[in-house]
C-alpha positions as a printed Julia matrix, in Angstrom:
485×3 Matrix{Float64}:
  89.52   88.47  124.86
  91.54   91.61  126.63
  93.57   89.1   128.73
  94.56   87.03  125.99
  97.84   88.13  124.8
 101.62   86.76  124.12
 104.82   87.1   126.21
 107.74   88.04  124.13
 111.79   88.12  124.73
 112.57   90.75  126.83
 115.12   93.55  125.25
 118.72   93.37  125.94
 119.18   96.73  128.24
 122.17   97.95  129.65
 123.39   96.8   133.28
 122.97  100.12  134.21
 119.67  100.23  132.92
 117.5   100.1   135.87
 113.8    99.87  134.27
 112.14   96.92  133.63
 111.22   95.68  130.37
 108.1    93.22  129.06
 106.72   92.74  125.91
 103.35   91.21  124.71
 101.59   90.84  121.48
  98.37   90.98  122.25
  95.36   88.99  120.44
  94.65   91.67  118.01
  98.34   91.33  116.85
  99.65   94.52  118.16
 102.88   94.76  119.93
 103.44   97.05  123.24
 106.36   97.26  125.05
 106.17   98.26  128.56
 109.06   99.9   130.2
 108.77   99.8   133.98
 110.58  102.61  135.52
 112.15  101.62  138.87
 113.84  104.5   139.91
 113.3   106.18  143.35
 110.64  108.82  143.54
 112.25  112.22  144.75
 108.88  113.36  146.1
 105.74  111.67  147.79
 103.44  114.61  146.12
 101.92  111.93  143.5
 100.36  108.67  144.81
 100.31  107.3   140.5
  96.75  106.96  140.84
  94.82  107.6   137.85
  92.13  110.35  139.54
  91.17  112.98  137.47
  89.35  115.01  140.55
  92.16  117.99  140.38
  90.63  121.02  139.98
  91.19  123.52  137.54
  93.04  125.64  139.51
  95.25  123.06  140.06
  95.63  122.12  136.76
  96.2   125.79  135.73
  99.81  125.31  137.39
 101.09  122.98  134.76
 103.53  123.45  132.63
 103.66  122.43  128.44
 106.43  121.16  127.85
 107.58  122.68  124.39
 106.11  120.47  121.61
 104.22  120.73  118.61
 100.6   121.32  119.34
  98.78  119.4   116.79
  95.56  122.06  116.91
  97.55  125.1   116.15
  99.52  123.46  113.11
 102.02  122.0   115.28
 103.76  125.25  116.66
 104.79  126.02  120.22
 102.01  126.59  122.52
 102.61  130.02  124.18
 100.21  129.66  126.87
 101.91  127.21  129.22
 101.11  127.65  132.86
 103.09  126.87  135.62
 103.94  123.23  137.31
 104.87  122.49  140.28
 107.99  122.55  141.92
 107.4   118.68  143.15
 105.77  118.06  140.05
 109.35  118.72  138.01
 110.84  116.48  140.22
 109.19  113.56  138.64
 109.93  112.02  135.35
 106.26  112.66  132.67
 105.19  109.15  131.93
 105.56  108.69  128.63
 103.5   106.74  125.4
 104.48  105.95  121.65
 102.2   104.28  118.75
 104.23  103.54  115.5
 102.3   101.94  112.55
 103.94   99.93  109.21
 103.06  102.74  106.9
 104.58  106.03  105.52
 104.99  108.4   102.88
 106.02  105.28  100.25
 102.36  103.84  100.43
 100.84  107.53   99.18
  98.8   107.13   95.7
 100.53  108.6    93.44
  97.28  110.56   92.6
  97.65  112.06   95.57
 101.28  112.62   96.73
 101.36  113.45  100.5
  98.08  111.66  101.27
  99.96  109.41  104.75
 100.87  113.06  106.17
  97.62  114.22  105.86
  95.96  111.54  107.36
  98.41  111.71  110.45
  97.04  114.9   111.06
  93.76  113.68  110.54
  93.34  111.22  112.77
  93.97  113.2   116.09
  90.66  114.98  114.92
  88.4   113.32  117.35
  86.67  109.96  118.05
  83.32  108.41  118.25
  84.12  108.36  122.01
  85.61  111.78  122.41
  84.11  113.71  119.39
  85.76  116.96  120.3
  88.41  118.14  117.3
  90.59  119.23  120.04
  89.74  116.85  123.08
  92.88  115.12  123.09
  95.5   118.22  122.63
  93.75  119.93  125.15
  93.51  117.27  128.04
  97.13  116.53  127.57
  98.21  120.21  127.64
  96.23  120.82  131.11
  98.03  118.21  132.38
 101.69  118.97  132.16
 102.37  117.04  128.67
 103.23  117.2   125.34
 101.8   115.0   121.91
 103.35  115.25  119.03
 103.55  112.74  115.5
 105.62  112.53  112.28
 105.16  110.33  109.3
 108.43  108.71  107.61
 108.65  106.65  104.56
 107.5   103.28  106.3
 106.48  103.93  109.8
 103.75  107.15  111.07
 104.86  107.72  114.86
 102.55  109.31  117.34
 103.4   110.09  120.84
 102.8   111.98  124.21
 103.84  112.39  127.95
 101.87  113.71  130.48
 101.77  113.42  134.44
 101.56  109.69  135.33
  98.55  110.04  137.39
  96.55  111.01  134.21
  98.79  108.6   131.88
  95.34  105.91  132.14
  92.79  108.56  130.88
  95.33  109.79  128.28
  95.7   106.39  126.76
  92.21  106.05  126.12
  91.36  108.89  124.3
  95.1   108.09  122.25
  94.05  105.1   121.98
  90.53  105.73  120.07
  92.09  107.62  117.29
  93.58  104.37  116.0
  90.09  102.53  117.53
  87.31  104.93  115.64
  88.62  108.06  114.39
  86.19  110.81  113.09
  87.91  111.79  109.9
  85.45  114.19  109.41
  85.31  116.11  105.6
  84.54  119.76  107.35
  88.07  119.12  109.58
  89.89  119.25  106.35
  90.21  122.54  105.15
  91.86  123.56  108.46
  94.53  120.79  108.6
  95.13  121.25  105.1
  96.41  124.48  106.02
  98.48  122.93  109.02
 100.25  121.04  106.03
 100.77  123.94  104.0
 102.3   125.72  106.74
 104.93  122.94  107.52
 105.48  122.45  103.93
 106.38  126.51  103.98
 108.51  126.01  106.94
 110.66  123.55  105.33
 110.74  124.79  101.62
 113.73  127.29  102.14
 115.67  124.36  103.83
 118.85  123.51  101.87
 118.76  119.38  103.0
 115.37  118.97  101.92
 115.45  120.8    98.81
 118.66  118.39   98.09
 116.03  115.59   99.05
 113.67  116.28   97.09
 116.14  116.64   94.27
 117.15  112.94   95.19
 113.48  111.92   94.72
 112.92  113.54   91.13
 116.07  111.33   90.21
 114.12  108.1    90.41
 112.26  105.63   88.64
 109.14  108.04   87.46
 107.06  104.75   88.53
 108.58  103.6    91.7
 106.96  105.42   95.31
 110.05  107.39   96.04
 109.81  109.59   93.08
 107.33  111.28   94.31
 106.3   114.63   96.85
 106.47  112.79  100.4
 105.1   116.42  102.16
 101.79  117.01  100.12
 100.44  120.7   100.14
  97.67  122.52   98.98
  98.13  122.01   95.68
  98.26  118.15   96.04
  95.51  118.14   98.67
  93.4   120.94   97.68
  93.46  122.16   94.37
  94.29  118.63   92.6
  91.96  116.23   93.98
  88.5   117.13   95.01
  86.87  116.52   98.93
  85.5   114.22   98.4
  87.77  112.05   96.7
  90.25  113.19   99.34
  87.94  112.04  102.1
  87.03  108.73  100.53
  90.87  108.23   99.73
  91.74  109.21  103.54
  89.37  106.86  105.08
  90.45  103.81  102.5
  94.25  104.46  103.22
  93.23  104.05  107.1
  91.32  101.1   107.05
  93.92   99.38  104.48
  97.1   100.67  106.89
  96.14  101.04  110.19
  95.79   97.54  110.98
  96.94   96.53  114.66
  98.75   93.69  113.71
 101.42   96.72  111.95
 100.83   98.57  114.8
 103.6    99.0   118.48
 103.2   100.72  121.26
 105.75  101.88  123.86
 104.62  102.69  127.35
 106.95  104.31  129.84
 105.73  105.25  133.14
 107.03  105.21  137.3
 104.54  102.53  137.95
 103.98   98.84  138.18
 104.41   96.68  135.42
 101.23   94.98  136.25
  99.28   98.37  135.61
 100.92   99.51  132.31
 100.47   95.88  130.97
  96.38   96.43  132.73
  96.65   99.61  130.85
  97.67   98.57  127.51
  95.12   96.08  127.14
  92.13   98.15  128.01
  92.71  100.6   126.36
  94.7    98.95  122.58
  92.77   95.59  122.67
  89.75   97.57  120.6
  92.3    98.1   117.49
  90.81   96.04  114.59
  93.47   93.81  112.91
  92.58   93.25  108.84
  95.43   90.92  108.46
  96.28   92.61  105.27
  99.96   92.77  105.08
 102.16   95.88  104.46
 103.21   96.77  101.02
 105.8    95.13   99.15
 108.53   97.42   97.53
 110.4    94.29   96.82
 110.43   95.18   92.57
 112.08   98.14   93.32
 115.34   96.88   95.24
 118.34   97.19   93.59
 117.42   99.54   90.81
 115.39  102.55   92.01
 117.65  104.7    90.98
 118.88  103.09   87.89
 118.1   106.03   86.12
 120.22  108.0    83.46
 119.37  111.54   85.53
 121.04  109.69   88.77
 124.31  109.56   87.58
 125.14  113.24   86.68
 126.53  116.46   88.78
 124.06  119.05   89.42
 124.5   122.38   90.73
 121.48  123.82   93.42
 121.65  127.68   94.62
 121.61  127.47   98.3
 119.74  129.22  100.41
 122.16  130.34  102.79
 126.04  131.02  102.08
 127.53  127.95  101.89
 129.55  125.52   99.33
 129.09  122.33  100.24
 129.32  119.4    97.8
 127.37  116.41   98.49
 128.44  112.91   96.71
 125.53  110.23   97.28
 125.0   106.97   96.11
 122.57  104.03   97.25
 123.28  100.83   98.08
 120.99   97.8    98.72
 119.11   98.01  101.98
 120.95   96.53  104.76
 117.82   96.16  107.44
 118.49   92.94  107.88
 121.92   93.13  108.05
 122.1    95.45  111.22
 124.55   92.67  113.53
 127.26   93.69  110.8
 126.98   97.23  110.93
 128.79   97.67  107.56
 127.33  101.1   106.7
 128.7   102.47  109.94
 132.61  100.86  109.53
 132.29  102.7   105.99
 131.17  105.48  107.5
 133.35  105.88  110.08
 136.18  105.39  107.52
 135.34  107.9   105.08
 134.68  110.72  108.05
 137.78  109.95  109.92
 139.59  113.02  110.24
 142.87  111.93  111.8
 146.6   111.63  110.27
 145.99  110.23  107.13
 142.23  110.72  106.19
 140.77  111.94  103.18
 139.8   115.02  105.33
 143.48  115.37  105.94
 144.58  116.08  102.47
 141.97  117.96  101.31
 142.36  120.26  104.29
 146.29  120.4   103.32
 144.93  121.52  100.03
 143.28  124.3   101.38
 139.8   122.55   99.36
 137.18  121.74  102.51
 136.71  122.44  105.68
 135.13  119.63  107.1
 133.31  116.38  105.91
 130.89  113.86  106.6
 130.15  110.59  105.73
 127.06  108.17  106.27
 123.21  109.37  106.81
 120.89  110.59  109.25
 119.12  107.16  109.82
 115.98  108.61  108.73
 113.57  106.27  107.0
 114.08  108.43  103.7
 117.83  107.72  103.53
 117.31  104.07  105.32
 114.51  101.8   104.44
 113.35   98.06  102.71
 114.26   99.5    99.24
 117.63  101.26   99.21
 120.5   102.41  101.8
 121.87  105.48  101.08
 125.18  106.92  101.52
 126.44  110.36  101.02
 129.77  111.78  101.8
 129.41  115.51  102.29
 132.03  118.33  102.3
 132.48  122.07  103.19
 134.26  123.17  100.47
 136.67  126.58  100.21
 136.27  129.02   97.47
 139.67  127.08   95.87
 138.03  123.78   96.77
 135.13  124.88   94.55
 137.31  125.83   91.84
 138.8   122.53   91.79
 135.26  120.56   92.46
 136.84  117.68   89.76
 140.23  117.07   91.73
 137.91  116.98   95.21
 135.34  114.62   93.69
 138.93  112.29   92.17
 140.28  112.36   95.92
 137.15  111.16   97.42
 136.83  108.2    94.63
 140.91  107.75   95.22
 139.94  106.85   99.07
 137.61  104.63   98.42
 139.53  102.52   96.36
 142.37  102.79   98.77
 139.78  101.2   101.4
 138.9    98.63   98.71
 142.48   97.52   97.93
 143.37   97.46  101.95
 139.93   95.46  102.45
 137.73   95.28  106.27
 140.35   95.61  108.9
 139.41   93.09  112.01
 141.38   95.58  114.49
 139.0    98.51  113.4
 135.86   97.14  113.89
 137.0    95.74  117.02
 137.69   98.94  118.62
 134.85  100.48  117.1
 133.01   97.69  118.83
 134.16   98.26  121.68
 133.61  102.86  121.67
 130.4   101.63  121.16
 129.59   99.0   123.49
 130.98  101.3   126.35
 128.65  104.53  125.14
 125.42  102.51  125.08
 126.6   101.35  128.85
 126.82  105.01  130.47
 125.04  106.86  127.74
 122.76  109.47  129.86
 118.79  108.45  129.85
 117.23  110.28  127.51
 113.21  111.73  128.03
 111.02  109.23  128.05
 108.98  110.48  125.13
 111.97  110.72  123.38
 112.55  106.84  124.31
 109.09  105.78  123.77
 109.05  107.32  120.2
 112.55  105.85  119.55
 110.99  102.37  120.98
 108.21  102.21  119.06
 109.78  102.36  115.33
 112.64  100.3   116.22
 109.74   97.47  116.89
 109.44   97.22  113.18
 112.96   96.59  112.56
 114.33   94.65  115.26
 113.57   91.31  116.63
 112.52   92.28  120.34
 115.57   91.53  122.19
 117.08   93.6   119.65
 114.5    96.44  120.7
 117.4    98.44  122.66
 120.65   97.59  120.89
 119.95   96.82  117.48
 120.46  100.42  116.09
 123.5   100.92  118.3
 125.94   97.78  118.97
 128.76   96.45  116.89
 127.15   92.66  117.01
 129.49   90.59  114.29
 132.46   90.96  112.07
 131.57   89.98  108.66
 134.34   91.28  106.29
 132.11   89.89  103.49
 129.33   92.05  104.18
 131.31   95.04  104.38
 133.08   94.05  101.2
 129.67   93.21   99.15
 128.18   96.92  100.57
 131.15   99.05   99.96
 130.28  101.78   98.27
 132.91  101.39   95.49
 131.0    98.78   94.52
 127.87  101.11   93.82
 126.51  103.32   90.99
């Protein structure tokens, strides 16, 4: 029934936090949480209601924000028109739906297969049949939509005016509800793949991902080519394969019960929770669970190619020299934060840091130490950790002595073991960031929301990803990297 549904704990904000937070599972099994925004409103030109009588003209005066426009293979829409002056006043209302499934779920027949069908499914709906329906209604009125598929989670998201947030929802919501899929829509967002794929391919960091990849297990999911193209999409695997394959990985994946949604929006929390269900309740749950990568902890990259030095011609003119090596996944572990105490250690860049001496040495410029937080570098299967360096042209020309200083410092950290004091004031930077940090865009928040749902238990929602919870030298000692291949 749409009013049946589940009332969650409520996220730990910050006290200066001033929205309100609920969250519900609803009876399908998908999770929303609705973010109440409270704030003042600077200007009394919107009333929030959801009327769609504005005329064109009107509409004509909007602004698009600058996002990737799904119909013209995600690039910049150059045709934005104007909004107005008390329209930019007000904060866009703002919606997020993550689902349990990414790039590590792709048969390996056909590599790239969960980007594709991200793509896909914004390609209309029984109810709104129109390849472009969605794009279009959302750039008339003053928003933005956008989507990205990771190794576990797909994300898709949008902000538009609020008083057009109810209509938006519905025809967001039907791509997840009855999505057309249809065989003659994928020639052109085949080529909307290709075209990303060629925007990335004369990056340096994902050429050095990609690398990463090749150097696992030939059987396990992350040796494999996450992006897809048209010679994975196209040329190796025929339509209609590709179509039958496309509509099989939906209806195993996008199940509601894997599914959150974050709604952000200047209006009552009664409405967005009114909203939610009428328009998500419609998502069909197949209580299949997720897939298990469970065989592959631990040893993913217990390969004899992992363990080796390899050389890659940049791009640009740089020398950097990455060291990376992957731990166990530490998910679960987030209260200890143990990845980010390494990390922290390894980049300092004060009076006695590793940076320190190698700067002294005239070998590197600068260095890093940790990972982007990206499900490719942090997932259920592996954590990784790369320390990465600027080198100088004499820093090159003694790579072995900078690779022996790094490994010195780590066991220097080993033999002084997990300080209390450190962690404590670490604890503390961050405890007093997350309580003035400035409010970011709501579909910037929404997005962020809406993958963290997978990860976190829901008071955990807000801080889990951020706070210092526990000291636990024994975690830290177990997941030091000196203890890794």
């Amino acid at each position: 029934m749409r009013n049946t549904f589940e009332v969650l704990a409520s996220p730990v904000k910050s006290p200066n936090d001033k929205k309100e937070y609920k969250v519900i599972k609803l009876q399908n099994g998908l999770v929303a949480c609705l973010i109440a925004d409270t704030a003042p409103v600077k200007c009394d030109d919107f009333s929030g209601s959801e009327d769609e009588s504005g005329s064109d003209n009107e509409e004509s005066k909007l602004k698009v924000e600058s996002e990737v426009d799904f119909a013209k293979n995600k690039n910049e829409a150059d045709d934005a028109p104007m909004k107005k002056v008390s329209d930019v006043e007000q904060k866009m209302a703002a919606a997020a739906l993550c689902v349990n499934v990414g790039s590590l779920s792709d048969p390996k027949d056909i590599p790239g297969l969960a980007h594709f069908l991200e793509h896909m499914v914004f390609m209309g709906s029984e109810k709104y049949p129109g390849e472009n329906d969605f794009n279009s209604f959302i750039k008339k009125r003053g928003g933005s939509d956008n989507a990205s598929t990771d190794y576990e989670t797909t994300v898709f998201y949008f902000d538009c005016l609020k008083k057009h947030l109810f209509k938006a929802l519905d025809r967001f919501a039907q791509f997840f509800i009855a999505p057309l899929m249809r065989e003659s829509s994928m020639t052109r967002e085949r080529e909307a793949v290709e075209s990303e794929f060629q925007i990335i391919l004369p990056n340096d960091s994902y050429r050095e991902a990609q690398l990463l990849c090749s150097l696992a297990k030939p059987d396990s999911p992350v040796n494999s080519f996450l992006w897809g193209n048209l010679i994975t999409l196209r040329d190796n695997v025929t339509d209609e394969k590709l179509h039958a394959d496309l509509h099989d990985f939906r209806k195993r994946h996008y199940s509601a019960h894997r599914m959150t949604v974050a709604i952000q929006a200047q209006l009552p929390m009664e409405k967005l929770q009114g909203f939610v269900l009428d328009c998500f309740s419609g998502i069909s749950n197949n209580n299949q669970p997720p897939d298990d990568f469970k065989k592959y902890e631990n040893s993913v990259f217990d390969t004899p190619q992992f363990s080796k030095l390899y050389y890659i011609k940049p791009q640009l003119d740089v020398c950097q020299l990455y060291l990376t090596w992957y731990l166990p996944s530490l998910l679960k572990k987030y209260k200890t934060k143990a990845f980010s105490y390494v990390a922290w250690l390894i980049g300092d860049e004060g009076k006695g840091s590793l940076l320190s001496h190698l700067k002294k040495k005239l070998w590197a410029l600068a260095l890093s130490a940790g990972n982007s937080r990206t499900g490719m570098e942090h997932n259920s299967i592996y954590h990784q950790f790369s320390v990465k360096l600027v080198l100088t042209p004499d820093g090159l020309a003694h790579i072995v002595d900078v690779i022996t200083a790094v490994f010195s410092y780590i066991n220097l950290l080993k033999t002084v073991g997990p300080q209390e004091r450190i962690f404590k004031e670490l604890q503390n930077i961050e405890d007093v960031s997350f309580k003035f940090a400035a409010e970011p865009e709501p579909v910037d928040y929404v997005e962020g929301i809406a993958q963290a749902m997978h990860f976190y238990p829901p008071e955990d929602y807000i801080i889990g990803s951020k706070l210092y919870f526990e000291y636990n030298p024994e975690v830290i000692t177990s997941f030091h990297i000196h203890n890794q291949k």
